[in-house]
C-alpha positions in Angstrom: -30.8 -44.2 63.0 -33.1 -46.2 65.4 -36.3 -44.5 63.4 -35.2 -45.8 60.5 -34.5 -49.2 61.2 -37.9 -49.4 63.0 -39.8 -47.9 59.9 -41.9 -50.5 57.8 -41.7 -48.4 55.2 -37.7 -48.6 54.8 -36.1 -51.5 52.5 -33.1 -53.0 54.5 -32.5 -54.7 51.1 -29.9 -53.3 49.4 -29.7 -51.4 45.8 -29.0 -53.6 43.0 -28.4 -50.8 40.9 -25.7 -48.2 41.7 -27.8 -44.1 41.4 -26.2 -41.2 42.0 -27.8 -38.1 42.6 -26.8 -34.9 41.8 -28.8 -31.9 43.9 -28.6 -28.3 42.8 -28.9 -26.0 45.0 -31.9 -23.9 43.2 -33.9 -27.0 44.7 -33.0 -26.4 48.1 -33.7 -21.9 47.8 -37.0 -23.1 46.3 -37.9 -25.8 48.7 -36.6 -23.7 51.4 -39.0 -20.4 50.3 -42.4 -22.5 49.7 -42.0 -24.0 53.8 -41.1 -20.4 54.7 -44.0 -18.5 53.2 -46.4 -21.7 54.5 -45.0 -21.5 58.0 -45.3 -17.7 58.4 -48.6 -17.3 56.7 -49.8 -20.3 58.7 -51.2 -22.1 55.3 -52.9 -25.2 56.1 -52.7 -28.5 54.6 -49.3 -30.5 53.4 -46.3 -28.7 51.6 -44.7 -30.3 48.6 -43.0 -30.0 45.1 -41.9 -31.3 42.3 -38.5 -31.6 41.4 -37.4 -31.4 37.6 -34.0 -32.3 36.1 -32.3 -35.4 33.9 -31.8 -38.7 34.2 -29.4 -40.8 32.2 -29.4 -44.2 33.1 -28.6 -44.2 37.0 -27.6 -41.0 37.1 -30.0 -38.2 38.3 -29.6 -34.4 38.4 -32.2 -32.0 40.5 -32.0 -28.8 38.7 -35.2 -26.7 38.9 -38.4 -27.1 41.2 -41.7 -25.7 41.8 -44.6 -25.9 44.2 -47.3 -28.5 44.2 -51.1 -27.9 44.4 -53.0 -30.6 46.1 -56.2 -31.9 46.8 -58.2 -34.6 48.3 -59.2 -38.1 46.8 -62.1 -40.6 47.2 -60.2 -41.7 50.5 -59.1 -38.9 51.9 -56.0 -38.5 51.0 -53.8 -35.9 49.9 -52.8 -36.1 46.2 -51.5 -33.8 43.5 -54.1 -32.0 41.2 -53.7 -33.6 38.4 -54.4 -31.2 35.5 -52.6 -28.2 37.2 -49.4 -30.7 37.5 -49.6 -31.5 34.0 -50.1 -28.3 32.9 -47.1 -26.8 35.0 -44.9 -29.8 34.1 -45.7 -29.0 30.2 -45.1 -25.6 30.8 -41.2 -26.0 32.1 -41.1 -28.5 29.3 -41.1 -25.8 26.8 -39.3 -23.2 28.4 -36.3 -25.6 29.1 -35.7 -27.3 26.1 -32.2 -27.9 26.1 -31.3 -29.5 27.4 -35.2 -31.5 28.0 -35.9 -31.5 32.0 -38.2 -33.9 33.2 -40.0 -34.7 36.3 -37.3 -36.8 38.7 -38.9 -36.7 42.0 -41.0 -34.2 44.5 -40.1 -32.7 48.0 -41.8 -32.4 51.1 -41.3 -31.9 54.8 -40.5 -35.5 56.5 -38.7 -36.3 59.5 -35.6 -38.4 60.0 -37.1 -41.4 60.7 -38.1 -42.2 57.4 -41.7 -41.6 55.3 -44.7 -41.9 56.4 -47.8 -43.8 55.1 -49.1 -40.9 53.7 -46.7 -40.4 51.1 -47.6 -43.6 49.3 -50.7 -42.1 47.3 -48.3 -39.3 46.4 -45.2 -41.1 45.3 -47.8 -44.0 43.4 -49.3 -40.9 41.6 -46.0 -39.3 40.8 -45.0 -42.9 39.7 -47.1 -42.5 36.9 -45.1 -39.9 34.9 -41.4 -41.3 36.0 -40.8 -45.0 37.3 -37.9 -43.7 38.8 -39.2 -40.7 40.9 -36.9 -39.8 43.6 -38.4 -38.2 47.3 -36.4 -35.5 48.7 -37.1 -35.2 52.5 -36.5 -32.2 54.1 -36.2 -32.9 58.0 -38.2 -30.2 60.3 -36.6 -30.8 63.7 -33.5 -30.3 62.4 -33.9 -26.6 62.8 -34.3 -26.7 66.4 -30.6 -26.1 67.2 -29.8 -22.7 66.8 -25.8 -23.1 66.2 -26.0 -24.9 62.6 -22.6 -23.9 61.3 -20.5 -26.7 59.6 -23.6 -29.1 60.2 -24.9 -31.5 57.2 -27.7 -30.7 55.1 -30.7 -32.0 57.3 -32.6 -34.0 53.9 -32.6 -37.4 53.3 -33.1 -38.5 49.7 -34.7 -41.8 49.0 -35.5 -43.8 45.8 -38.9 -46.2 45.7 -38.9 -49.8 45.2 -40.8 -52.8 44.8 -40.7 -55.6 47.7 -42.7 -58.7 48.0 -43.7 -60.0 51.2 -41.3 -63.0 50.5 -38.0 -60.8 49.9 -38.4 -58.5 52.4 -35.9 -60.0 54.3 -32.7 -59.8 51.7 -30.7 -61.9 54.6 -32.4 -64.9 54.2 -30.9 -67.3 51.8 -33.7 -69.6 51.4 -36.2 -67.1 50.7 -36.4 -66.8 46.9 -38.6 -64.8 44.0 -41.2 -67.2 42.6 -42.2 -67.1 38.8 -45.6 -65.0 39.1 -44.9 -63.6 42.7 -46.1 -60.2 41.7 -44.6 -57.1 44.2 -47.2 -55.9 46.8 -45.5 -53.1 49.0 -43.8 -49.8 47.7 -40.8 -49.2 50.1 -38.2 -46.1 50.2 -34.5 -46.7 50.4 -31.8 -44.2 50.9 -29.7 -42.7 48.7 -26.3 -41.4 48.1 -26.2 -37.3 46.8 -23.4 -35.0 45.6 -24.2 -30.8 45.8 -23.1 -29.6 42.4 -23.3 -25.7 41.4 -22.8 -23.4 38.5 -22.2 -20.2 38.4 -25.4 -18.3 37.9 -26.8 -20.4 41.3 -23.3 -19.0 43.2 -25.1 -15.5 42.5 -28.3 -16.5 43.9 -26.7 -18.4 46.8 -24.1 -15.2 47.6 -27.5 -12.7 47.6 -29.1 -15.3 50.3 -26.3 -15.5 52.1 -25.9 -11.6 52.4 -29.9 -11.3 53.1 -29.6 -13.9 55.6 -27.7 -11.4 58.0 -30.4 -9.3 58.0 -33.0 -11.6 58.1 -35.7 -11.1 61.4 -37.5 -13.2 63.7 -41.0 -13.3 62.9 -43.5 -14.8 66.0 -46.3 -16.8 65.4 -49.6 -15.1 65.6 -51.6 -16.6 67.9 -54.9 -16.8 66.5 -53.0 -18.1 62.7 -52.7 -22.0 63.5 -49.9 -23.9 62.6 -49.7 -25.4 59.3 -50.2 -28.9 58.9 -47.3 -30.8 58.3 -47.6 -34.9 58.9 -44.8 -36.2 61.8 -44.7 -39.3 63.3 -46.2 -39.8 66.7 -42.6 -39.7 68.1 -41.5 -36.8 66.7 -45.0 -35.3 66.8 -43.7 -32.4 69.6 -40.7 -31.1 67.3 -41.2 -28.3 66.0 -41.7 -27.7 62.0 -39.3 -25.5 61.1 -39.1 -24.2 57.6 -35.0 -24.0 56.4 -34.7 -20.0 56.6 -34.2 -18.0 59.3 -37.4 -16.1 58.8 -39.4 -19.0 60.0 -37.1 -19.2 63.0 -39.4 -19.3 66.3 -38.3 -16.5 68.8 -37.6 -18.3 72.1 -37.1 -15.5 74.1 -40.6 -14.3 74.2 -43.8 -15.7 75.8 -46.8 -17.3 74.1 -50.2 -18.2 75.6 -50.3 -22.2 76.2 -52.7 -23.7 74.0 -55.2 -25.5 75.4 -56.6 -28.8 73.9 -59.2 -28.3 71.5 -62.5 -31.2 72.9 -64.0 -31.2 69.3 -62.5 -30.4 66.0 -65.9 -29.0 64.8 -66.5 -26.2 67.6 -63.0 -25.1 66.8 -64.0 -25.1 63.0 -66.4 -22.9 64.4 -64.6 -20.8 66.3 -61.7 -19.9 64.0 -64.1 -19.1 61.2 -65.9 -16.9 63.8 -62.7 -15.4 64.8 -61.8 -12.0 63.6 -58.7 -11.6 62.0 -56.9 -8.4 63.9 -56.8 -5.5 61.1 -53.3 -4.3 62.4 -51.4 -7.4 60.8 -50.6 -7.0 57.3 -52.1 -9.6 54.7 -49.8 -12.0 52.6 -49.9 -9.2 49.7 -49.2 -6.6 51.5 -46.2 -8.4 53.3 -45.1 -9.2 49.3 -45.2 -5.2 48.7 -43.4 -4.3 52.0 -40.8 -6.5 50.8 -40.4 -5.1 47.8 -40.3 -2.0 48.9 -37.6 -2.9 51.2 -35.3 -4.2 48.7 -35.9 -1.0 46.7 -34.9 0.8 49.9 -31.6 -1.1 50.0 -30.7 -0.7 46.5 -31.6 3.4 47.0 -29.0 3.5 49.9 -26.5 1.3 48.0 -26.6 3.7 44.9 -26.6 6.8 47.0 -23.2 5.5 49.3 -21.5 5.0 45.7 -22.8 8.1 44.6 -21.0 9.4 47.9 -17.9 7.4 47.8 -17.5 8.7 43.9 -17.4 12.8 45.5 -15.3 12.0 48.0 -12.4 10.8 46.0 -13.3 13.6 43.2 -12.9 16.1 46.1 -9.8 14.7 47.4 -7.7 14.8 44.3 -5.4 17.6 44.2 -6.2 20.9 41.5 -5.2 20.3 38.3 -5.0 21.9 34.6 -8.3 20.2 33.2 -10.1 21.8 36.3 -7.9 25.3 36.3 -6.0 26.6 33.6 -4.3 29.2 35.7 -2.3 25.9 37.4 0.5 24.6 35.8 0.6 21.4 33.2 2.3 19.0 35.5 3.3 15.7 34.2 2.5 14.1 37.6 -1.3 16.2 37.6 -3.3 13.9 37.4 -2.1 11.1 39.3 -1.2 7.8 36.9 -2.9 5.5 39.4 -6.0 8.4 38.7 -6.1 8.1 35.2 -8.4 4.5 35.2 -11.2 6.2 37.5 -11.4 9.2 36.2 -12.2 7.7 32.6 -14.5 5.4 34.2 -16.6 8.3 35.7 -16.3 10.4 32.6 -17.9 7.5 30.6 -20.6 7.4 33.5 -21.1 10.7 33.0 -21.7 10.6 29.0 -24.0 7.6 29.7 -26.0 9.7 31.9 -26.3 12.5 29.7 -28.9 10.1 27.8 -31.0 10.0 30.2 -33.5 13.6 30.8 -32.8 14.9 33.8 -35.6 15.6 36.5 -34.8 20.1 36.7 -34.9 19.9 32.8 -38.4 18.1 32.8 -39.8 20.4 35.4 -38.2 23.1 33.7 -39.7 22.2 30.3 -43.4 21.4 32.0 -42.6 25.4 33.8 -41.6 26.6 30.4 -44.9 25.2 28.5 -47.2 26.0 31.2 -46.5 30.0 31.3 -47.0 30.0 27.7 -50.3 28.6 27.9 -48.6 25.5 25.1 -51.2 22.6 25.5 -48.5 20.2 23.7 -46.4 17.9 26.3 -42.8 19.7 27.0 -40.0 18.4 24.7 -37.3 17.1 26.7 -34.2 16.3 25.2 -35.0 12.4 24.8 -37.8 13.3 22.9 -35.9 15.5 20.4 -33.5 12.8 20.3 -35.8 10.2 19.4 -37.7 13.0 17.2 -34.5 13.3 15.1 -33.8 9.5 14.5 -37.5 9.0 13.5 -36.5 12.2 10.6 -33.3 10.7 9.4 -34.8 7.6 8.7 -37.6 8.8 7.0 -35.4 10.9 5.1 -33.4 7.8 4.3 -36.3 6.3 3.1 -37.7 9.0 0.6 -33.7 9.0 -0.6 -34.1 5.6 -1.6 -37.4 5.9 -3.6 -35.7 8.9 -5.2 -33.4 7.1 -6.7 -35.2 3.8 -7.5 -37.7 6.3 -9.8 -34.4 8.0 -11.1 -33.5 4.6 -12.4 -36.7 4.1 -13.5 -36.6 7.6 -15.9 -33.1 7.0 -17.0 -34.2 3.8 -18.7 -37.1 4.8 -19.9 -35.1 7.7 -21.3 -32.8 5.2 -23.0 -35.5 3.5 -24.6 -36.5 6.9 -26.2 -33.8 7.9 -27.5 -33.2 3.9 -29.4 -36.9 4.5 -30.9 -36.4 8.0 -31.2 -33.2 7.8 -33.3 -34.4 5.0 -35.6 -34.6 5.8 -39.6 -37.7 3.6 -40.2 -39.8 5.4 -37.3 -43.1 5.2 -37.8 -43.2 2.3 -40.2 -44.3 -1.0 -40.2 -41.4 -3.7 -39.7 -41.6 -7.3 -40.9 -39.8 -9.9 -38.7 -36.9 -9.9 -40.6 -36.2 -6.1 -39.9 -36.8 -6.4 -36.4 -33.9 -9.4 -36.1 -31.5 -6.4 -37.6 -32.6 -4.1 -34.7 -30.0 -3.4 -31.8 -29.6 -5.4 -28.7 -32.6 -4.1 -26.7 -34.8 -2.0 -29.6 -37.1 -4.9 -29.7 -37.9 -5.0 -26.2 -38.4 -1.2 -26.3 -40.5 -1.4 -29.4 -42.9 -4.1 -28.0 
């Protein structure tokens, strides 16, 4: 805590107000992936997000967050594009709706002891769409230690305030606010968090664990720099970890030592001369690997089911159902049998849906040999074929007996005219009030 209490940009004063700040863990898998992908892609420039939740009065929930674009200002300095922001930030707006999330706060790689100058433009700009915007800092040499069970988080969370020269020291009595003493510095103080989770984030928590066992090393290339992440000068040698194990340096293995670069534009020069070695896979081909990968799991996963489903169908003992020449025994099948067996019948008739692959090649065989040029109808298609007729014929039903209704009245109407002793004659008004209910409509 000696970094802290030596960092300018720390208030020692203490909160007037009491926040509380609820985190949800979908923050920290999305905070966690973005330094991942930017350490192992070796992405340059600073890494950063926006955090969106609710705030009622001082209390503060983190529920969703995204990634951050960012470019450079008039001085240099790294700040959030601004019309992409908006434009993302209006986007979650109407997608979560209820209830409303807003912007609360953004995230970025910082280490313990405290901010750095550089985050002023970015918190003064994210000031601008919430006073009250929170800084979730995500410490990089945390991830150093390789045994991090039953260890606390390693983020710090940290609220932005509003100090005067004058009150920057809260322990002296006789310094007081003067009417018109207007607040010059922006200072971070810490603040308290809770971990709260539902239960759709325990399913996407429980599939990171279980991937996490499987997870691999992955070295640093050496001709991919590092990404840029901003340290202090005393922490500048820790390395920048990003919180996953597949940013996790391997320390068994040799690397070349680095030498110093003399001048930042020769080795402009000679990275953009350098050749990037075909043999590594680009960042979309690494996206399709994994997703062929997790395919792959899912494949062997359904085919050990598949597997565990035969062997307990050939384990059970011969029956009536399966051979009629047995005897009906009360005890055949087994009670504790009963529950599985219906399960996998109903699999079954589920299944039975779907066309099978030896009927479609059978059905492709059968049409080719014939010399058809029509597409082979599979079984789906008949289905669907047949559904399409019955509602069609449903449909013609219908108009069939709306124009049946249609000739029985006009039928009715006939036969009133029809049946009428002055038919053909003239009628005065006074007739046509002695007609029957109806005649005069059918008349006019």
């Amino acid at each position: 805590m000696a970094g802290i209490a030596d960092n300018p940009l720390i208030s020692t004063k203490p909160s007037d107000l009491d926040v509380t700040v609820s985190l949800h863990p979908l923050v920290l898998l999305t905070a966690s992936d973005q330094i991942t992908r930017h350490r192992v892609r070796g992405d340059k420039g600073p890494v950063g997000g926006i955090l969106l939740g609710q705030q009622k009065g001082q209390e503060i929930t983190a529920e969703h967050a995204f990634a951050a674009a960012f470019e450079k200002n008039e001085s240099g300095q790294d700040v959030f594009r601004r019309e992409w922001l908006e434009e993302r930030i209006q986007q979650y707006r109407d997608v979560h709706k209820a209830p409303a999330l807003d912007v609360v706060g953004w995230f970025t790689l910082c280490s313990a002891a405290g901010p750095l100058p550089e985050f002023i433009p970015l918190h003064t700009q994210l000031n601008s769409i919430n006073e009250g915007a929170i800084l979730l800092a995500i410490h990089p040499e945390a991830f150093e230690f390789t045994q991090a069970v039953n260890q606390k988080l390693p983020i710090t969370l940290y609220e932005s305030v509003l100090e005067s020269e004058t009150a920057a020291n809260a322990n002296d009595e006789s310094s007081m606010q003067v009417d018109g003493d207007e607040p010059t510095e922006l200072k971070f103080r810490i603040l308290p968090y809770t971990v709260e989770t539902d239960e759709a984030e325990m399913i996407a928590i429980n599939y990171v664990a279980k991937g996490a066992g499987s997870a691999a090393a992955v070295a640093e290339q050496p001709h991919i720099k590092k990404a840029e992440v901003s340290t202090p000068p005393e922490h500048a040698d820790a390395p920048q970890h990003g919180v996953s194990a597949l940013a996790a340096p391997n320390k068994k293995g040799k690397s070349r030592a680095t030498p110093p670069a003399p001048d930042s534009t020769t080795d402009s020069k000679e990275t953009d001369g350098e050749a990037a070695d075909p043999d590594l896979p680009t960042s979309e081909e690494q996206d399709t690997i994994s997703s062929i990968q997790t395919r792959l799991n899912s494949v062997k996963m359904l085919q050990s089911r598949i597997d565990l489903l035969q062997k307990f169908i050939t384990s059970l003992p011969p029956s009536y159902l399966s051979d009629q020449s047995m005897p009906l025994a009360p005890d055949s099948p087994s009670a504790a049998h009963v529950v599985h067996l219906r399960n996998i019948q109903a699999l079954l008739t589920r299944l039975s849906l779907l066309t099978s692959p030896s009927e479609a090649t059978t059905g492709h065989a059968n049409s080719t040999d014939t010399g058809s040029t029509g597409p082979a109808q599979t079984s789906l298609e008949a289905a669907a074929q047949a559904q399409a007729n019955d509602v069609a014929l449903a449909q013609l039903l219908s108009t069939m007996n709306h124009d049946v209704q249609a000739l029985s009245e006009l039928g009715r109407k006939f036969s009133v005219v029809d049946g009428w002793p002055f038919h053909g004659m003239p009628l005065d008004d006074g007739e046509l009030r002695k007609l029957p209910f109806g005649a005069g409509s059918a008349l006019a």
